[in-house]
PDB file of N, CA, C, O and CB in Angstrom:
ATOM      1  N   UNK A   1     -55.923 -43.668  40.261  1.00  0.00           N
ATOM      2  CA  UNK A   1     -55.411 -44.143  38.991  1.00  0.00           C
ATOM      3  C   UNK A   1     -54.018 -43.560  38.760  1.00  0.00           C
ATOM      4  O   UNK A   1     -53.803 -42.359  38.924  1.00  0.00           O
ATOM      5  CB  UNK A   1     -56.369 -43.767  37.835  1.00  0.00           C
ATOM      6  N   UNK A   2     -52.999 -44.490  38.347  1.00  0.00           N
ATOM      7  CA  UNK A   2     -51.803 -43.735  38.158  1.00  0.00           C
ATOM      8  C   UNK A   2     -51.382 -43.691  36.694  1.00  0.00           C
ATOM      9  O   UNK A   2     -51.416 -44.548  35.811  1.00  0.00           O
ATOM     10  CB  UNK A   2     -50.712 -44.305  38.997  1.00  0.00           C
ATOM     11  N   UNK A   3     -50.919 -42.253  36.714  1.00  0.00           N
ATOM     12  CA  UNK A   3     -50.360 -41.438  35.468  1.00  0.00           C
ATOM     13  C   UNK A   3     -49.157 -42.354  34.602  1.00  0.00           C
ATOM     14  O   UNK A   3     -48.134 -42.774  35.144  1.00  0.00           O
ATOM     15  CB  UNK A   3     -49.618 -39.887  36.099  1.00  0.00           C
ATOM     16  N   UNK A   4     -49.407 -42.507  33.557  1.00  0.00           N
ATOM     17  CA  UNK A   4     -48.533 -43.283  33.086  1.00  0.00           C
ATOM     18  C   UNK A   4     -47.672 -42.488  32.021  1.00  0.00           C
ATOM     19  O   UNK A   4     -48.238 -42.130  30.988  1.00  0.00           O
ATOM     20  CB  UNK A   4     -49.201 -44.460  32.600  1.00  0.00           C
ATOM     21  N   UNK A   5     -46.072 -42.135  32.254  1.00  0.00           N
ATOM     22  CA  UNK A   5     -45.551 -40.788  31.409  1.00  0.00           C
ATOM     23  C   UNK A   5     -44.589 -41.825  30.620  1.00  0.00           C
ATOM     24  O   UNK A   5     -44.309 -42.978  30.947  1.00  0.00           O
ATOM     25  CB  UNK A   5     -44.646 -39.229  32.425  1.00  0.00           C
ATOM     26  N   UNK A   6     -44.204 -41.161  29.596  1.00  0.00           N
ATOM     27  CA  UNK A   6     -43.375 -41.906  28.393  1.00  0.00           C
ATOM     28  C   UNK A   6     -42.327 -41.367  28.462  1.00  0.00           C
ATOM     29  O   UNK A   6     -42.265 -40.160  28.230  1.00  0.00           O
ATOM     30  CB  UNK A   6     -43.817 -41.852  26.958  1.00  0.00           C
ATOM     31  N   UNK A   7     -41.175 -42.106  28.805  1.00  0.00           N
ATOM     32  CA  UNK A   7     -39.614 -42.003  29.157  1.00  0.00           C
ATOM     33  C   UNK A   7     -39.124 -42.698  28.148  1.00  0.00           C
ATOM     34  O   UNK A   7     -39.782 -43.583  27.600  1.00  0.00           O
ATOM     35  CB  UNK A   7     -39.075 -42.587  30.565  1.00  0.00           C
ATOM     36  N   UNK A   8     -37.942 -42.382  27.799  1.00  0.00           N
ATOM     37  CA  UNK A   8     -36.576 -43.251  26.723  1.00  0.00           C
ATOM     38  C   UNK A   8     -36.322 -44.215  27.718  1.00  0.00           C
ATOM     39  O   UNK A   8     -36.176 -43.976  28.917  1.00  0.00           O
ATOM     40  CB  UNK A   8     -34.827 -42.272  26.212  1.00  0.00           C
ATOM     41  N   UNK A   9     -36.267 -45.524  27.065  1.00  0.00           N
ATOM     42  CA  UNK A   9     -35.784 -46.481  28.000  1.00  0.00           C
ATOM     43  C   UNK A   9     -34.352 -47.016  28.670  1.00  0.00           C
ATOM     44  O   UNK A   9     -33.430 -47.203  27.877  1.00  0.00           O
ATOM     45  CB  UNK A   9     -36.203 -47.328  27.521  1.00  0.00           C
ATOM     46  N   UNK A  10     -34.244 -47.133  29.318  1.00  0.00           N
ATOM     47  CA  UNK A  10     -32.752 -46.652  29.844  1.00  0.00           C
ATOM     48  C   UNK A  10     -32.229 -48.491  29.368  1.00  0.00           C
ATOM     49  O   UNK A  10     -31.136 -48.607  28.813  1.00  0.00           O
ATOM     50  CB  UNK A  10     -32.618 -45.959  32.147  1.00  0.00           C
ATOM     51  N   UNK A  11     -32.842 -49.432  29.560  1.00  0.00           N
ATOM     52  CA  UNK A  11     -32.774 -51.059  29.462  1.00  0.00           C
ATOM     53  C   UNK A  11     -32.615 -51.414  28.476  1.00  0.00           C
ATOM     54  O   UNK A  11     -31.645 -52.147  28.286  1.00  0.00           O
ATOM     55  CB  UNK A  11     -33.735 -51.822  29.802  1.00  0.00           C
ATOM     56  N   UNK A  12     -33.673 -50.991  27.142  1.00  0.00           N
ATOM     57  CA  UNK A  12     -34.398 -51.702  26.326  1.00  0.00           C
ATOM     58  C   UNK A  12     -33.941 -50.493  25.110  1.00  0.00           C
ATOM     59  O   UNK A  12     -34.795 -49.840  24.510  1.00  0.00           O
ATOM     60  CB  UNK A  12     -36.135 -52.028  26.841  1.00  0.00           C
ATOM     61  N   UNK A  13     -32.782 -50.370  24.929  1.00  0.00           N
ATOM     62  CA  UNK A  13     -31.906 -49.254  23.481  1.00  0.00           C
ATOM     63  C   UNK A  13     -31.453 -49.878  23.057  1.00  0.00           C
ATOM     64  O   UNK A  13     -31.047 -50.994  23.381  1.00  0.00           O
ATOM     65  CB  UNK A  13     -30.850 -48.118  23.500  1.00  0.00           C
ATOM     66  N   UNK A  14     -31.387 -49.103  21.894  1.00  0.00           N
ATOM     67  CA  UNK A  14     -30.630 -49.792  20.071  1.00  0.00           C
ATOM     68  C   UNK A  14     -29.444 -48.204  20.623  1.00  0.00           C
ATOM     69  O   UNK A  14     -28.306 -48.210  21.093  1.00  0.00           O
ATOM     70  CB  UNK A  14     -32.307 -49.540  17.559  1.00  0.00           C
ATOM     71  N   UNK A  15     -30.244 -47.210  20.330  1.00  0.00           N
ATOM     72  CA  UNK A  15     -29.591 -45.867  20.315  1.00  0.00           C
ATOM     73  C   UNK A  15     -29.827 -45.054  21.210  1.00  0.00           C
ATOM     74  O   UNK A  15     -28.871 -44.893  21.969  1.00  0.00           O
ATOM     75  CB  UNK A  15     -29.800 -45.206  19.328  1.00  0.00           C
ATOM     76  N   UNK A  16     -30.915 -44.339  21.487  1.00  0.00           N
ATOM     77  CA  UNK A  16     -31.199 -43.727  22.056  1.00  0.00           C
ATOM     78  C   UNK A  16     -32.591 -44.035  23.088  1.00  0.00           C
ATOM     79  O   UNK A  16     -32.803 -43.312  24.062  1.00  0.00           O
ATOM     80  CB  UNK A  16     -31.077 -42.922  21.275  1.00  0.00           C
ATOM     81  N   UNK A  17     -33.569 -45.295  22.704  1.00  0.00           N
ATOM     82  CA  UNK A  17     -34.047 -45.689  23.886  1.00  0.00           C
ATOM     83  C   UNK A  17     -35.920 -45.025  23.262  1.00  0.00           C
ATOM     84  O   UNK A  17     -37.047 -45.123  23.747  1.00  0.00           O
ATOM     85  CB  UNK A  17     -32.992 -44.808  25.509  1.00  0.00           C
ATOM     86  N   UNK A  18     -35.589 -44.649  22.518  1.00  0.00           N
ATOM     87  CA  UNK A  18     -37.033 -44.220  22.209  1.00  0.00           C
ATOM     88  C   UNK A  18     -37.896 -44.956  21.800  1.00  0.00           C
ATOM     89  O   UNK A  18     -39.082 -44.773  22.072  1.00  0.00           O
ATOM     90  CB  UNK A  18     -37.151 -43.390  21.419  1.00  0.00           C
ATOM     91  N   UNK A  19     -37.300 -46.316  20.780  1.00  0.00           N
ATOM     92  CA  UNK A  19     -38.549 -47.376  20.856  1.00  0.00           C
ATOM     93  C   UNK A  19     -38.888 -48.317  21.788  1.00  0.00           C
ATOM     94  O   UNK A  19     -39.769 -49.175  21.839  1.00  0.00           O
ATOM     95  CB  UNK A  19     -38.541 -48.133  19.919  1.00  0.00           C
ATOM     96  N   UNK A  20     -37.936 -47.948  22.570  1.00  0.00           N
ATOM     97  CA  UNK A  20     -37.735 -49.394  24.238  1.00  0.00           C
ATOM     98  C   UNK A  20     -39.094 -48.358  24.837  1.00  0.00           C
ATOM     99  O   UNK A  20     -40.143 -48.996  24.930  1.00  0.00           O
ATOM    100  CB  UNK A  20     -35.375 -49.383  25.886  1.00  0.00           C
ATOM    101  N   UNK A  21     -39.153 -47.503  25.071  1.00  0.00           N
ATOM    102  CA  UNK A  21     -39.799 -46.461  26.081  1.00  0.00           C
ATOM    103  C   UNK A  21     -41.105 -46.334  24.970  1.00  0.00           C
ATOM    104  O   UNK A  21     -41.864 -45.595  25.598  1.00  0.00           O
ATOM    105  CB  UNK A  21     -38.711 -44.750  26.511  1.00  0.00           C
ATOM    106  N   UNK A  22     -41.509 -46.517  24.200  1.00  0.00           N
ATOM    107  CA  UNK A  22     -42.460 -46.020  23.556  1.00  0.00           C
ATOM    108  C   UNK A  22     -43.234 -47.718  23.948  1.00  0.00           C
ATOM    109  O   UNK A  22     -44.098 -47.769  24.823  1.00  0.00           O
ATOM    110  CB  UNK A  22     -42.059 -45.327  21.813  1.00  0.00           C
ATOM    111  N   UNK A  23     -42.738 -49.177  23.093  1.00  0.00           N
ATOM    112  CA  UNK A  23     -42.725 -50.449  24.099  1.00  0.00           C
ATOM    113  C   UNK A  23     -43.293 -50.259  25.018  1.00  0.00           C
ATOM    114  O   UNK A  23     -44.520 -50.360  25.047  1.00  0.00           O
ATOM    115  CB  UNK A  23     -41.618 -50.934  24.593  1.00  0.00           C
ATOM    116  N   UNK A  24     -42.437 -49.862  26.244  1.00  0.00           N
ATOM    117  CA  UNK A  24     -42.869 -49.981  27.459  1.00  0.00           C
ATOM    118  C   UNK A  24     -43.957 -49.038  27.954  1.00  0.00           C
ATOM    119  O   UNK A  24     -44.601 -49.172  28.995  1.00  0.00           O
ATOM    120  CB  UNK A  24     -41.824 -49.913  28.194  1.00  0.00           C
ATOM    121  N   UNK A  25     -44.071 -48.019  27.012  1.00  0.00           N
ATOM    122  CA  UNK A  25     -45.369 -47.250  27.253  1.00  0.00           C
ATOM    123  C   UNK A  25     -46.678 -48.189  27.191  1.00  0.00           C
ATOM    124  O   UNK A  25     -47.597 -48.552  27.925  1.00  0.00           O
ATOM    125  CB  UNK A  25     -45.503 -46.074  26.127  1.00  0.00           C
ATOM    126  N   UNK A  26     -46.288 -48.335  26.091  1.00  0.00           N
ATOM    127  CA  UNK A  26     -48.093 -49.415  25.300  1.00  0.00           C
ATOM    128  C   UNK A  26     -48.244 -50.693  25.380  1.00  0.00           C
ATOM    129  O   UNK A  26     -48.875 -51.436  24.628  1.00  0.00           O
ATOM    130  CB  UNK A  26     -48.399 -49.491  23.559  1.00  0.00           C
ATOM    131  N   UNK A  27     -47.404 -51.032  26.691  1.00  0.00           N
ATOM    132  CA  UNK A  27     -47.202 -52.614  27.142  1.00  0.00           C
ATOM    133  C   UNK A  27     -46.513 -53.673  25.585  1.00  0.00           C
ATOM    134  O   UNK A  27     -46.632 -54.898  25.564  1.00  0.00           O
ATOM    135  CB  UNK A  27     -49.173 -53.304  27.729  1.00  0.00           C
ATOM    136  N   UNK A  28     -45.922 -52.976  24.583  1.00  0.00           N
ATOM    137  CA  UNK A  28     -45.752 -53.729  23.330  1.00  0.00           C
ATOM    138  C   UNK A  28     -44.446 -54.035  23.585  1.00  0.00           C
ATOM    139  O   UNK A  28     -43.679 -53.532  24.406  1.00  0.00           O
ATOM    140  CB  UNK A  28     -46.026 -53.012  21.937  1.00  0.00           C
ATOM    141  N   UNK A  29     -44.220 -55.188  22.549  1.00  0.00           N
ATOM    142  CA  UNK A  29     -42.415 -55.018  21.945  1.00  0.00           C
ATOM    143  C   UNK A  29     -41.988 -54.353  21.383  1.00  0.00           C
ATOM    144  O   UNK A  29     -42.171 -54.014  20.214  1.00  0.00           O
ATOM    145  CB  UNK A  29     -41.799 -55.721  21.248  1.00  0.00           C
ATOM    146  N   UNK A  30     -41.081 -53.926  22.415  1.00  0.00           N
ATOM    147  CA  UNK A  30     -40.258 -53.204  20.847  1.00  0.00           C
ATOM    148  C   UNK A  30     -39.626 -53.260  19.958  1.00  0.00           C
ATOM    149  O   UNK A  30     -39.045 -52.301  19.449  1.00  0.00           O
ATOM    150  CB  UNK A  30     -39.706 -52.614  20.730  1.00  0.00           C
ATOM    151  N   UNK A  31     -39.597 -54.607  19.507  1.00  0.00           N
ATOM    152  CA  UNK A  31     -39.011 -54.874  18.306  1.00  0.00           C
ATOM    153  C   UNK A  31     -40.100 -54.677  17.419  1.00  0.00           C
ATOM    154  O   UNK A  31     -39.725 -54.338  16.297  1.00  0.00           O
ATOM    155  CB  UNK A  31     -38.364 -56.197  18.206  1.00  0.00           C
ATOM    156  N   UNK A  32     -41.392 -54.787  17.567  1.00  0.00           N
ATOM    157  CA  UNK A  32     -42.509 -54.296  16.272  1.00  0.00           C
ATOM    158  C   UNK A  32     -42.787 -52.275  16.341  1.00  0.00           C
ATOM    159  O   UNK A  32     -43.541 -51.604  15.636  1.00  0.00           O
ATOM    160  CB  UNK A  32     -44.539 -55.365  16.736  1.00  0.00           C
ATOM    161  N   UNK A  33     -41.859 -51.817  17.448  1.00  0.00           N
ATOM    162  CA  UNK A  33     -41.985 -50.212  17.239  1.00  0.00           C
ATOM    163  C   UNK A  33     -41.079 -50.582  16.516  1.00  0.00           C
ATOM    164  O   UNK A  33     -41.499 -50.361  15.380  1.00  0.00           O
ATOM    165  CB  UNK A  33     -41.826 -48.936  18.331  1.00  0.00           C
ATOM    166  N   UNK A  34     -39.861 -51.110  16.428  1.00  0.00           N
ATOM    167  CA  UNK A  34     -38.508 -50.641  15.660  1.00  0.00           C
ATOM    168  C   UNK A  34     -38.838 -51.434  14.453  1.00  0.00           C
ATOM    169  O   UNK A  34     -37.963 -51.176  13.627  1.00  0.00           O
ATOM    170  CB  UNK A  34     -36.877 -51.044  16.411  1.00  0.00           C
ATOM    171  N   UNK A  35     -39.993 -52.583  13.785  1.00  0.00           N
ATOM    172  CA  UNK A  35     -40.334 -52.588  12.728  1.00  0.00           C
ATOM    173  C   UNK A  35     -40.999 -51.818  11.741  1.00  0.00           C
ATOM    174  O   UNK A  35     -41.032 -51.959  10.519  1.00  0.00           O
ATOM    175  CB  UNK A  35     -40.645 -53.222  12.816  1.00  0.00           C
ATOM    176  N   UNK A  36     -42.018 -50.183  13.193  1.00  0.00           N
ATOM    177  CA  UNK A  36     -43.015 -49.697  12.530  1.00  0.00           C
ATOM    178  C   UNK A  36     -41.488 -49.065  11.914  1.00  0.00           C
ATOM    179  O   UNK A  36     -41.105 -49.397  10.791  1.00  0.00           O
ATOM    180  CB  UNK A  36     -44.477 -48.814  13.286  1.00  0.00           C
ATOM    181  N   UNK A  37     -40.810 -48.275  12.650  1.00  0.00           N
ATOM    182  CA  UNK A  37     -39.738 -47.205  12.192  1.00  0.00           C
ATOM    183  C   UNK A  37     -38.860 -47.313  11.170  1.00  0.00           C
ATOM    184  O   UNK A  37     -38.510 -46.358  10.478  1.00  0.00           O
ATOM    185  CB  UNK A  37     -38.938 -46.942  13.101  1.00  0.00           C
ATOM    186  N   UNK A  38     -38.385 -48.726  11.003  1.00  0.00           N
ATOM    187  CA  UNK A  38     -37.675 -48.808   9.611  1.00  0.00           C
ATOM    188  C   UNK A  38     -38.725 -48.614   7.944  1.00  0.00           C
ATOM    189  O   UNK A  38     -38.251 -48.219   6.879  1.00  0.00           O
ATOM    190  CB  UNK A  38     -36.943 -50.502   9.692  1.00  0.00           C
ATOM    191  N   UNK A  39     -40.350 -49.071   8.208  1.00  0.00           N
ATOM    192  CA  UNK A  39     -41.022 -48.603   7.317  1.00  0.00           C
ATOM    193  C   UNK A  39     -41.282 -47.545   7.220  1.00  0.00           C
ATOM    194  O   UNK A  39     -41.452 -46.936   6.163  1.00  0.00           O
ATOM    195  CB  UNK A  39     -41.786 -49.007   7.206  1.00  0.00           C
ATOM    196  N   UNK A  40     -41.390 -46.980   8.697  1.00  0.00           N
ATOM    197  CA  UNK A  40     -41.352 -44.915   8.007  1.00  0.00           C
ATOM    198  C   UNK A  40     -40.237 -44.524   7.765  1.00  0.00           C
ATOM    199  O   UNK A  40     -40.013 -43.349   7.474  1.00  0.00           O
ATOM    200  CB  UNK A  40     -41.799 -43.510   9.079  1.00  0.00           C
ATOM    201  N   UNK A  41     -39.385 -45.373   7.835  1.00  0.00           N
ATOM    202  CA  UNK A  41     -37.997 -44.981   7.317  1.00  0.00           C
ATOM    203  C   UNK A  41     -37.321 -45.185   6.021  1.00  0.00           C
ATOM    204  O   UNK A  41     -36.206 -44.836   5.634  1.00  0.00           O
ATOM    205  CB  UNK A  41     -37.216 -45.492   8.042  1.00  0.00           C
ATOM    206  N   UNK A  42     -38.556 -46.030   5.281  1.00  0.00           N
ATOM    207  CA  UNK A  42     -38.266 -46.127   4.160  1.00  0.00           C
ATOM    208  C   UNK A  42     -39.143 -44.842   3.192  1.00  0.00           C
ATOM    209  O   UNK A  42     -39.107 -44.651   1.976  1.00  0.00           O
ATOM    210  CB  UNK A  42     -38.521 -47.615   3.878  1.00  0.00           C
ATOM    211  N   UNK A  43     -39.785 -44.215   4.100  1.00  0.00           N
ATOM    212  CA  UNK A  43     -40.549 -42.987   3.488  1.00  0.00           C
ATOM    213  C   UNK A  43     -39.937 -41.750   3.343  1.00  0.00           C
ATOM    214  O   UNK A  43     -40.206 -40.860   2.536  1.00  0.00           O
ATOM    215  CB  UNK A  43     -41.651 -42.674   4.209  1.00  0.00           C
ATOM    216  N   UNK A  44     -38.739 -41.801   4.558  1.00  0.00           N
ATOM    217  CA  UNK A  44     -37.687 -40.500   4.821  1.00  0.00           C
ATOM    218  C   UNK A  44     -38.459 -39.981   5.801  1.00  0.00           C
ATOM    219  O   UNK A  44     -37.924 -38.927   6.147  1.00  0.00           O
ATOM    220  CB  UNK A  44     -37.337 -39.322   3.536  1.00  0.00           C
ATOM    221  N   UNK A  45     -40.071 -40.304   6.829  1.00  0.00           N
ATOM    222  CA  UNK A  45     -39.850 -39.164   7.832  1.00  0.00           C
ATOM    223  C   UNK A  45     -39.591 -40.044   9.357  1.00  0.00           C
ATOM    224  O   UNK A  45     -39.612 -39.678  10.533  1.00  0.00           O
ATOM    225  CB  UNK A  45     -41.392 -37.996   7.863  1.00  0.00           C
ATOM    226  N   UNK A  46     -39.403 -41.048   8.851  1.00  0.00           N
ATOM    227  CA  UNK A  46     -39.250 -42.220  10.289  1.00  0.00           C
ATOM    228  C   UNK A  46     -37.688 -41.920  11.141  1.00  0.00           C
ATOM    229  O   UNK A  46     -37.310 -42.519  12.147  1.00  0.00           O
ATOM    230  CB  UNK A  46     -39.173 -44.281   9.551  1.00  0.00           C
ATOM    231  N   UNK A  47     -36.906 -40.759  10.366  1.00  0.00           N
ATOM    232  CA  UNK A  47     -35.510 -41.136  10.822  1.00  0.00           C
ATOM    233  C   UNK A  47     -35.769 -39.440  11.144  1.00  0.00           C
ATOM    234  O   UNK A  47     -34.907 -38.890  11.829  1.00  0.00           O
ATOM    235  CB  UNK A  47     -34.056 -41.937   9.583  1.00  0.00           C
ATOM    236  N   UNK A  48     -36.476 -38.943  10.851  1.00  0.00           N
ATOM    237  CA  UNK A  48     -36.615 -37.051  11.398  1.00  0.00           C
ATOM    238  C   UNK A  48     -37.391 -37.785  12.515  1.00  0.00           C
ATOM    239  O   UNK A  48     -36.881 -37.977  13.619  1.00  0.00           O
ATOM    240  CB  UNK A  48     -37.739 -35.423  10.191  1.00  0.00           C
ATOM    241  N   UNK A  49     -38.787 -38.236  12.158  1.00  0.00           N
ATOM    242  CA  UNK A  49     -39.592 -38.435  13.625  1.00  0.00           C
ATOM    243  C   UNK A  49     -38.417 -38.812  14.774  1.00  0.00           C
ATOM    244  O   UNK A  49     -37.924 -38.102  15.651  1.00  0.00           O
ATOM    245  CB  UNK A  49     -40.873 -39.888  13.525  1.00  0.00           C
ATOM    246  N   UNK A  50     -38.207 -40.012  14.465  1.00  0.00           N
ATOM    247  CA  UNK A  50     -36.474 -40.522  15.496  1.00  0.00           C
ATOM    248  C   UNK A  50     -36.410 -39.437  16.292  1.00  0.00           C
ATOM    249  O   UNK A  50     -37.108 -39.137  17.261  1.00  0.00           O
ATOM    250  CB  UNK A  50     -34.635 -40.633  14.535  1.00  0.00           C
ATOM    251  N   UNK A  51     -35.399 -38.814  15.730  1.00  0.00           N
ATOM    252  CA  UNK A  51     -34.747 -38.272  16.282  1.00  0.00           C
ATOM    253  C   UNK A  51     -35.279 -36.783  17.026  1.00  0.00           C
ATOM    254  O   UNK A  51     -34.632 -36.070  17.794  1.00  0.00           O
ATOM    255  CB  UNK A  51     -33.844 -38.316  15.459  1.00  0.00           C
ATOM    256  N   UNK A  52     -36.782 -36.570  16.479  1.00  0.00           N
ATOM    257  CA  UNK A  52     -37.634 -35.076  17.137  1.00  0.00           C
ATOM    258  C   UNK A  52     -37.434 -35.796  18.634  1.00  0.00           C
ATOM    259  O   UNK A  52     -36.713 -35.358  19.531  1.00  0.00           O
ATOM    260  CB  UNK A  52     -39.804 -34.658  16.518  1.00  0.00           C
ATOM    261  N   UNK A  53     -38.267 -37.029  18.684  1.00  0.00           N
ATOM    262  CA  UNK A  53     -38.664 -37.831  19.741  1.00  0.00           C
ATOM    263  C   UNK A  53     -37.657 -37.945  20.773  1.00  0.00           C
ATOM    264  O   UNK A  53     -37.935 -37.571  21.913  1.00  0.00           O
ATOM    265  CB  UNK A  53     -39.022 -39.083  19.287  1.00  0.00           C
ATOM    266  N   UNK A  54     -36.309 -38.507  20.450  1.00  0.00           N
ATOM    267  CA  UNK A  54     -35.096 -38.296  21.246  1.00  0.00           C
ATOM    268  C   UNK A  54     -35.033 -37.177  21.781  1.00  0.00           C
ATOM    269  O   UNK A  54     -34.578 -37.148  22.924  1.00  0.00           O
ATOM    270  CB  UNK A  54     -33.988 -38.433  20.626  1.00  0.00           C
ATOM    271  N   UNK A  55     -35.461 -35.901  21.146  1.00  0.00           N
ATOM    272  CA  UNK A  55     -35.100 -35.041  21.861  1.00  0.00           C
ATOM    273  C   UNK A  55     -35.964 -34.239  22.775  1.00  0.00           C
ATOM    274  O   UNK A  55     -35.569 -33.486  23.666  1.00  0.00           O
ATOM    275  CB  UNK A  55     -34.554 -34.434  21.170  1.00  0.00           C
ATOM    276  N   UNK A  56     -37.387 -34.542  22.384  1.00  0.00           N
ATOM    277  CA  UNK A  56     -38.184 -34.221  23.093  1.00  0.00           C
ATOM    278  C   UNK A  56     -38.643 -35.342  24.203  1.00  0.00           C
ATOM    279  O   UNK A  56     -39.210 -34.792  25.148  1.00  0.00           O
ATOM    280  CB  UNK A  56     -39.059 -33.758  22.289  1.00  0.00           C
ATOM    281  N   UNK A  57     -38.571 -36.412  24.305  1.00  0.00           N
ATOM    282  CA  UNK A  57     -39.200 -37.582  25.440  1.00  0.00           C
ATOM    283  C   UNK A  57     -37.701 -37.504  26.142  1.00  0.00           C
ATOM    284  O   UNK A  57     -36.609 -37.594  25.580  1.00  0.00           O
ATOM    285  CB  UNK A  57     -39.838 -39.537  24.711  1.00  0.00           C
ATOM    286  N   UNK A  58     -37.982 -37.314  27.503  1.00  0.00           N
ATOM    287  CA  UNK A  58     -37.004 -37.223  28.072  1.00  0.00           C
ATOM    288  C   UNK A  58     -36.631 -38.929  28.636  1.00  0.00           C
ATOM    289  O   UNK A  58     -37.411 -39.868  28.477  1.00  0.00           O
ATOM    290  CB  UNK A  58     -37.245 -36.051  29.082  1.00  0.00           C
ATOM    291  N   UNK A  59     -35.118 -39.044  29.384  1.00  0.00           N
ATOM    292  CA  UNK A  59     -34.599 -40.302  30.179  1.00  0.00           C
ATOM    293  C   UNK A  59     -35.315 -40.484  31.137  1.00  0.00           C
ATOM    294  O   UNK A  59     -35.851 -39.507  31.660  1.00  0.00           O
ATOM    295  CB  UNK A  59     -33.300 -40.296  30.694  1.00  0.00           C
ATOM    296  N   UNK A  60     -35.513 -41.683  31.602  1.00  0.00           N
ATOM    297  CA  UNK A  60     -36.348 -42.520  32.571  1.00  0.00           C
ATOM    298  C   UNK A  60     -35.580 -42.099  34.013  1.00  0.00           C
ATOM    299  O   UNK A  60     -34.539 -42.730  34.194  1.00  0.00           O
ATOM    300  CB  UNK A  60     -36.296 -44.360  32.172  1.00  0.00           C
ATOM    301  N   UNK A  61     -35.944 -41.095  35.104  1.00  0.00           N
ATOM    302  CA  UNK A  61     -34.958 -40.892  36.236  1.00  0.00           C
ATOM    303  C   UNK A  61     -34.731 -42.450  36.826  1.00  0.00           C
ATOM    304  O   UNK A  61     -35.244 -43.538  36.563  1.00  0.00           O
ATOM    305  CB  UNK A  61     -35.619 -39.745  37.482  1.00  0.00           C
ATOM    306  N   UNK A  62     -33.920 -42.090  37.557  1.00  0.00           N
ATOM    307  CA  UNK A  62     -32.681 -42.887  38.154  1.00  0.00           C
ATOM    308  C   UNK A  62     -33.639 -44.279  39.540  1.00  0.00           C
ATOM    309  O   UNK A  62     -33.434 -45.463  39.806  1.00  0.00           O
ATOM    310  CB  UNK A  62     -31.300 -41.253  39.192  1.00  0.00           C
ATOM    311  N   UNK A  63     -34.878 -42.979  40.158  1.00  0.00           N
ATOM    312  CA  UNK A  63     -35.310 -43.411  40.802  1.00  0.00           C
ATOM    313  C   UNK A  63     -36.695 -44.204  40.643  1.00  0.00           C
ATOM    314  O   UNK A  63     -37.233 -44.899  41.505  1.00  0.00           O
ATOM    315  CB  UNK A  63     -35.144 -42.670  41.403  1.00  0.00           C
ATOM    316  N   UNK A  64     -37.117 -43.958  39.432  1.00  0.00           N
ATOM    317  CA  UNK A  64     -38.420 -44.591  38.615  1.00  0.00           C
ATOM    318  C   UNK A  64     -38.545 -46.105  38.783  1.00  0.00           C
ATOM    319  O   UNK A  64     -39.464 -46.713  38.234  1.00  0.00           O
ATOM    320  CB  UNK A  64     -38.310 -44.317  36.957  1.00  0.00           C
TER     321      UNK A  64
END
Protein backbone atom coordinates (compact mmCIF):
# COMPACT_ATOMS: atom_id res chain seq x y z
CA UNK A 1 0.00 0.00 0.00
CA UNK A 2 1.47 3.34 -0.76
CA UNK A 3 1.89 6.23 1.70
CA UNK A 4 0.15 9.09 0.59
CA UNK A 5 2.06 12.54 2.12
CA UNK A 6 0.54 16.09 1.74
CA UNK A 7 2.77 18.52 -0.22
CA UNK A 8 1.95 22.37 -1.32
CA UNK A 9 1.15 22.07 -4.78
CA UNK A 10 3.66 23.26 -7.00
CA UNK A 11 0.71 23.34 -10.29
CA UNK A 12 -2.43 24.03 -8.70
CA UNK A 13 -1.51 27.84 -6.47
CA UNK A 14 -3.36 30.96 -5.85
CA UNK A 15 -0.30 31.74 -3.29
CA UNK A 16 1.33 29.47 -1.74
CA UNK A 17 -0.10 26.04 -2.97
CA UNK A 18 -1.69 24.83 0.17
CA UNK A 19 -5.20 24.40 -1.08
CA UNK A 20 -3.93 22.83 -4.56
CA UNK A 21 -1.97 20.17 -2.25
CA UNK A 22 -4.57 19.71 0.34
CA UNK A 23 -7.07 19.02 -3.30
CA UNK A 24 -4.75 16.80 -4.41
CA UNK A 25 -4.41 15.08 -1.14
CA UNK A 26 -8.27 14.13 -0.85
CA UNK A 27 -8.65 13.55 -4.58
CA UNK A 28 -11.02 17.04 -4.30
CA UNK A 29 -11.07 20.46 -6.04
CA UNK A 30 -9.61 22.89 -4.98
CA UNK A 31 -11.62 25.40 -5.64
CA UNK A 32 -14.22 23.99 -2.82
CA UNK A 33 -10.86 23.92 -0.26
CA UNK A 34 -10.44 27.60 -1.28
CA UNK A 35 -14.35 27.96 -0.73
CA UNK A 36 -13.99 26.11 2.73
CA UNK A 37 -11.09 28.94 3.52
CA UNK A 38 -12.70 32.12 2.60
CA UNK A 39 -15.62 30.97 5.18
CA UNK A 40 -13.09 30.40 7.91
CA UNK A 41 -11.94 33.44 6.81
CA UNK A 42 -14.75 35.18 7.47
CA UNK A 43 -14.35 33.94 11.18
CA UNK A 44 -10.61 35.40 11.37
CA UNK A 45 -8.95 31.87 11.92
CA UNK A 46 -8.99 30.69 8.13
CA UNK A 47 -6.19 33.29 7.22
CA UNK A 48 -3.86 32.20 10.63
CA UNK A 49 -4.75 28.44 9.73
CA UNK A 50 -3.36 29.62 5.95
CA UNK A 51 -0.65 30.54 6.66
CA UNK A 52 0.45 27.86 9.97
CA UNK A 53 -0.10 25.33 7.01
CA UNK A 54 2.27 27.13 4.50
CA UNK A 55 4.65 26.85 6.79
CA UNK A 56 4.44 23.71 8.13
CA UNK A 57 3.36 21.33 4.81
CA UNK A 58 6.28 21.39 2.99
CA UNK A 59 6.87 21.83 -1.39
CA UNK A 60 6.17 18.89 -3.53
CA UNK A 61 10.13 17.71 -4.49
CA UNK A 62 11.20 18.20 -7.87
CA UNK A 63 11.27 14.48 -8.44
CA UNK A 64 7.68 13.40 -7.10
Amino acid sequence: MEHKKLYRSKENRMLCGVCGGIGEYFNVDATLIRLGLVLLACTGTGILAYFIAAIIIPDRPSDY
